[in-house]
C-alpha positions in Angstrom: 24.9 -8.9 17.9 22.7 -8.9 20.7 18.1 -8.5 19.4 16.6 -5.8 21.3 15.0 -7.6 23.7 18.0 -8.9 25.3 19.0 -6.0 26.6 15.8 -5.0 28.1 16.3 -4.8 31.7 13.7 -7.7 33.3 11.0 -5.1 34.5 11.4 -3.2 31.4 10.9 -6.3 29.2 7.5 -6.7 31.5 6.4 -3.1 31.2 6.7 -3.6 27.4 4.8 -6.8 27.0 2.3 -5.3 29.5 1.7 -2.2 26.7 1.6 -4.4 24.1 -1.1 -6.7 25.4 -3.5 -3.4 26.6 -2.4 -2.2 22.6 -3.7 -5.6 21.2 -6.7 -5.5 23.4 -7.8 -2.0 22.8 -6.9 -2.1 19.2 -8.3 -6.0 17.8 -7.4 -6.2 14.2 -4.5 -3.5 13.9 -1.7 -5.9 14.8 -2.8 -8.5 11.9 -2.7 -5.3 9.9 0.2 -4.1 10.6 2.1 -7.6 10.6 0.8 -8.1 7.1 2.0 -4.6 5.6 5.1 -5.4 7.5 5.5 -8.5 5.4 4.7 -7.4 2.5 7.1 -5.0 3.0 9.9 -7.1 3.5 8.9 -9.8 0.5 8.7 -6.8 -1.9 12.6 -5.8 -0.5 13.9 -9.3 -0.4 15.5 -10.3 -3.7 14.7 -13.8 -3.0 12.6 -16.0 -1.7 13.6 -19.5 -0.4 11.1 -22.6 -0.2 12.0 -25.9 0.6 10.4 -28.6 -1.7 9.3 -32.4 -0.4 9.8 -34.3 -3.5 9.4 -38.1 -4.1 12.7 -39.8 -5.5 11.7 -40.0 -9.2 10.9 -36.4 -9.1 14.0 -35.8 -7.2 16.3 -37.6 -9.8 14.4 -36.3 -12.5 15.0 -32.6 -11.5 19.0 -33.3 -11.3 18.8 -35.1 -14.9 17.1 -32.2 -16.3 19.3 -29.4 -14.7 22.4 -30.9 -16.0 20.7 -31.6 -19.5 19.9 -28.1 -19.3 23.3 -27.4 -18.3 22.0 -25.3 -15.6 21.8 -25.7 -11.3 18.3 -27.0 -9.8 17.4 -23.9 -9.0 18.4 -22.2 -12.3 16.2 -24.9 -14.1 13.1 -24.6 -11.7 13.2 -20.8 -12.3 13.3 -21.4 -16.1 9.9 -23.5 -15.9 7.8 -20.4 -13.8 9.3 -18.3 -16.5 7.5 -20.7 -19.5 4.4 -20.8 -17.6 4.4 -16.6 -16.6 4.8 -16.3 -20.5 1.7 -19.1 -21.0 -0.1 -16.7 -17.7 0.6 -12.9 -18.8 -3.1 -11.8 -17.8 -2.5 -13.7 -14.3 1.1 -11.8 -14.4 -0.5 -8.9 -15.1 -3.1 -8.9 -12.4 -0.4 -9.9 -9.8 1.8 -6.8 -10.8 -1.3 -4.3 -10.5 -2.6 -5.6 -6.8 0.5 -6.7 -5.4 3.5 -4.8 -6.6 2.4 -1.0 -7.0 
């Protein structure tokens, strides 16, 4: 599946960019807007969200040990420790649900 732009003829793809930039100029501020509620958008559709973790060795090994102590995957365990510390946090929860997820 070919993105959109691709099959923009080459002076079509120009007349395009050429709109957006006057759009940006004449209008500072409104695309930062609208790329933000566009992203929050799409976080508060997505399911899931991925990060990728840099961890020293130790922490590394540690994190395997514990999930299959815990009988449980890496991810399963790490999810299990937000949980415990949302329960310790409910008025930080709490304020999180009103602002962000209304």
């Amino acid at each position: 599946m070919e993105s959109e732009h691709m099959e923009l003829t080459p002076e079509a793809r120009k007349k395009k960019a050429e709109y957006l930039r006057e759009w940006r100029a004449k209008n500072p501020g409104k695309q930062r807007e609208y790329d933000q509620r566009k992203w929050e958008k799409k976080a508060m559709e997505s399911k899931d969200y991925r990060i990728n973790l840099k961890l020293p060795k130790i922490c590394k090994h540690y994190l395997r040990e514990m999930s299959w102590r815990n009988r449980t995957s890496v991810t399963g365990y790490i999810l299990n420790l937000i949980r415990e510390d949302m329960d310790k946090n409910k008025k930080i929860v709490e304020e999180l649900i009103e602002s962000k997820y209304e």
